[in-house]
Structures are given as structure tokens and as C-alpha cells.
C-alpha positions in Angstrom: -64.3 -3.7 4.5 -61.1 -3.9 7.0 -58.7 -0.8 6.2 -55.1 -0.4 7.0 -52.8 3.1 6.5 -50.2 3.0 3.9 -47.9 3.9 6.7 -48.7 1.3 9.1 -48.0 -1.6 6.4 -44.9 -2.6 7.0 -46.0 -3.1 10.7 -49.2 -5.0 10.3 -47.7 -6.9 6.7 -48.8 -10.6 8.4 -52.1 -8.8 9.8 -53.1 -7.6 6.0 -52.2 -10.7 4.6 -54.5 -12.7 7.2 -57.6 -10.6 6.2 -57.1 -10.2 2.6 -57.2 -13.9 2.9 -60.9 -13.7 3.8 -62.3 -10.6 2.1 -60.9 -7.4 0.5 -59.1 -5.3 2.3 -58.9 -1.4 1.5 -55.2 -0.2 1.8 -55.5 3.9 2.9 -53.8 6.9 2.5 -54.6 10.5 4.3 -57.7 8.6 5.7 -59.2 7.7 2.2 -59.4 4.3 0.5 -57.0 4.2 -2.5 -56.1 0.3 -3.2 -57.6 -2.9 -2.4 -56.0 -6.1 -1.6 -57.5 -9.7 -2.2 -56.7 -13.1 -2.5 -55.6 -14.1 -6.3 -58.3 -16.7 -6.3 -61.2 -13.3 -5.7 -59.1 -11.6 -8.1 -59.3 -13.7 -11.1 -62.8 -14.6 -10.3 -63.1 -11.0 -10.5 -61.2 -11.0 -13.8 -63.1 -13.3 -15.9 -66.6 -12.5 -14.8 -66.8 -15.6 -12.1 -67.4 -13.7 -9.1 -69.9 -15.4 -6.1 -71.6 -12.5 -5.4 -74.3 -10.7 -8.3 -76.5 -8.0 -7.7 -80.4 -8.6 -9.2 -83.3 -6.7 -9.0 -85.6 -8.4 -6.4 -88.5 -7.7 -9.3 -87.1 -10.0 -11.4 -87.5 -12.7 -8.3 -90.0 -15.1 -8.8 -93.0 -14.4 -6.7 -92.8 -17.5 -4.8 -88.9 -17.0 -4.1 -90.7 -13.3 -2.8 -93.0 -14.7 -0.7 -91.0 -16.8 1.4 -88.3 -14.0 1.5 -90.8 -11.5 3.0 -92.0 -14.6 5.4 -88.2 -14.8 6.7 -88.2 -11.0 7.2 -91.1 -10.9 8.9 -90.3 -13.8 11.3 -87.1 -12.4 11.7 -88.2 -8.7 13.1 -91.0 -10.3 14.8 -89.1 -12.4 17.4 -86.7 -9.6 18.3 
């Protein structure tokens, strides 16, 4: 996640916009992250539920889906 100081915002105000645009962007203060900013479509995608992104278990895959996924993992390590 791109971070930008508290301090440095009113600097870099076009800079955080432009990457918020694209994905989160953690807003910092004495070094740690202490506010996000995001587009208002993530946000209300966040807000009802609708978000793109969903963590599962890969147990719960189905052991075909599996099988091809550790095919591509393999392939992929192998020709490095």
C-alpha cells in the first residue's frame, strides 16, 4: 500500500489523489499508518459488503480448481 506523511499532504494533494484512484492509500503520521484513503466507488463497495476481493480457504476449493492451481505453480517456479 502507497503511504504518504500527514505533513507532506498538502505538497503531494494531486499525487494522493492519483493513487487513491487506483488502490488505498495509507495516510501516516510519526511513521505509522493511521488513515486510509480510497476511491468512494471501493468505499461503498466496502460499505455494503460488495467488495472484489474475498478471502477463502483453499480447502474449500474444489479439487479440480486445486489441481490445476498447483499445475500453474509448478510451471511457474519450474521455468525460472
Amino acid at each position: 500500500m502507497k503511504q504518504f506523511a500527514a505533513g507532506d499532504l498538502t505538497r503531494n494533494t494531486g499525487d494522493l489523489f492519483e493513487a487513491a484512484a487506483v488502490a488505498p492509500v495509507a495516510i501516516t503520521k510519526h511513521r505509522k499508518p493511521r488513515f486510509v484513503v480510497m476511491s468512494m466507488e471501493r468505499y461503498k463497495a466496502l460499505a455494503i459488503g460488495r467488495g472484489s476481493q474475498v478471502a477463502l480457504d483453499v480447502s474449500d476449493m474444489p479439487a479440480e480448481l486445486g489441481n490445476l492451481l498447483d499445475k500453474g505453480i509448478e510451471v511457474h517456479f519450474r521455468d525460472r
